[in-house]
C-alpha angles and dihedrals in degrees: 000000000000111000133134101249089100087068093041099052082049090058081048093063103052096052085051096051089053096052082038091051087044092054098038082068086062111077127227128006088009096064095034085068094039087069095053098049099050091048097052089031090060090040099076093063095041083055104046092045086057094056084048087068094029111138091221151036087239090049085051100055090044091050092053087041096063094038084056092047084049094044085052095053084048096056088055098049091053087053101054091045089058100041094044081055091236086130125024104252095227082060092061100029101104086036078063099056097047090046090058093041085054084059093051107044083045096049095048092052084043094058093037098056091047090053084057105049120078 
C-alpha cells in the first residue's frame, strides 16, 4: 500500500530525535525517558518501512501493527513528559497530535486491509 505515511513517520522521527537529543543533555529521569521515547518514537517508521516491503497481506498487517502499538507507547510516553513537567507541554503538544493521528491512520489501514484478506 503506497501512501505517504512512510515519509511522514520519517518527519515524525526527526522531530522526535531532536526532543530526544534536548532531553539526553538533562541528567537523570530526563534522559531515561528520553531513551524510551526515541526508541518507540523511531520505531513507528521503521516499522512501517518494513510493511512497505512486507510479502503478505498478513506481514503487512503485522508490520503496521506493531508501528500503531509503538506509536501508543509513544503517545504515553509524550504525555508523561508533559504532566511530570520535564518538557513544557506546549513543547510536545503538536508532537501529541501527530502522534495520535499516527494511531489513526495506522489503525484504519490496519482494519482495511484485515477486511480484505480471507
Amino acid at each position: 500500500m503506497k501512501s505517504d505515511l512512510p515519509s511522514r513517520t520519517f518527519e515524525f522521527s526527526i522531530r522526535i530525535v531532536g526532543l530526544c537529543k534536548h532531553l539526553s543533555h538533562q541528567p537523570g529521569v530526563p534522559r531515561t525517558m528520553a531513551n524510551q521515547l526515541l526508541r518507540s518514537g523511531t520505531s513507528i517508521g521503521a516499522n512501517v518501512e518494513e510493511g512497505q516491503a512486507s510479502q503478505s497481506p498478513a506481514d503487512f498487517v503485522s508490520k503496521y501493527s506493531i508501528a500503531c502499538k509503538e506509536a501508543r507507547e509513544t503517545h504515553y510516553w509524550l504525555r508523561l513528559l508533559a504532566a511530570t513537567d520535564t518538557v513544557p507541554s506546549d513543547r510536545v503538544a503538536d508532537l501529541e497530535q501527530e502522534c495520535n493521528e499516527l494511531i489513526a491512520i495506522l489503525t484504519t489501514i490496519i482494519k482495511k486491509v484485515k477486511s480484505k484478506t480471507p
